[in-house]
N, C-alpha and C positions, 0 to 999 in steps of 0.2 A: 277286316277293314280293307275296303278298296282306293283307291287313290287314282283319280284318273285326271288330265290335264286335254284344257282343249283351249282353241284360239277362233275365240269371237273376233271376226273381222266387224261383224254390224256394229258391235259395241269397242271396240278397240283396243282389245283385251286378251290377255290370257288368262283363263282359269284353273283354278282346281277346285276339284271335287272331291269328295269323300263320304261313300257310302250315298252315293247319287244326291248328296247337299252340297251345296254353294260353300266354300270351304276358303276364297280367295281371288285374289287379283293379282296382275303389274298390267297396269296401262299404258296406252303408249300413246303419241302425235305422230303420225306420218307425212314428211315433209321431202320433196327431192330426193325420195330415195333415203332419207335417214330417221330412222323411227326414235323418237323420242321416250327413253323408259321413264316414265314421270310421274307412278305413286303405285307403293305395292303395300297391299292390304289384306290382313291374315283375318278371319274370323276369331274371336277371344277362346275359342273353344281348342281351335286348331295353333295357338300360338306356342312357339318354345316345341314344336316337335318337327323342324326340320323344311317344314313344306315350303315356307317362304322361300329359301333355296333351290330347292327342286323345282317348281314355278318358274324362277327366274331361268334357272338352267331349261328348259320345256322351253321359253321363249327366245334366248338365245340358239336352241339349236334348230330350233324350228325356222328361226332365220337365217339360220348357215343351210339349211338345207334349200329353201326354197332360192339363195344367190340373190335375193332384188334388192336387200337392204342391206345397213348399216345402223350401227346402236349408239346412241348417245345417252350416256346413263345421267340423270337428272336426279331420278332417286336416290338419295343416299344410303337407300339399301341395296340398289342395284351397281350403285359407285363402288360401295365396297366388296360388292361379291366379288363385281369383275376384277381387282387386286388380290382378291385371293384366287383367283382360277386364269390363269396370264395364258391358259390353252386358246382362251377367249379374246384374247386380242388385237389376232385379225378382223375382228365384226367392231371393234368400238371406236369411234372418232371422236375428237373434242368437242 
């Protein structure tokens, strides 16, 4: 099984994949420089094995890498990740 994660700017999206299938989502709103994380969505196949995290984490650092944003978690999956990973809390604003 491969797992790969990629970031649709045209669609506003991060993805993942697995085994080259559409495997998930977190979407986002880009706004002044603060990206909106506002609904992250597992395929039923890929649910309860981890990916939704890893996705989210693929998004968050793909934005510490590039420096232009900031993250406002909207998702309440995304809210509670970033509580559990406080490495992450230079990127998230109110």
């Amino acid at each position: 099984m491969t797992e790969e994660f990629r970031h649709n700017t045209d669609q506003s999206r991060f993805e993942a994949w697995v085994d080259d299938e559409f495997a998930g989502e977190v979407t986002y709103v880009l706004s002044d420089g603060i990206a909106e994380f506002d609904h992250t969505w597992v395929e039923p196949a890929h649910r309860s094995t981890g990916i939704a995290g890893r996705l989210v984490q693929y998004g968050f650092d793909t934005v510490r890498a590039a420096g232009e944003w900031r993250i406002r978690p909207v998702c309440p999956f995304v809210a509670s990740w970033t509580k559990l990973h406080p490495e992450y809390q230079d990127l998230v604003v109110a």
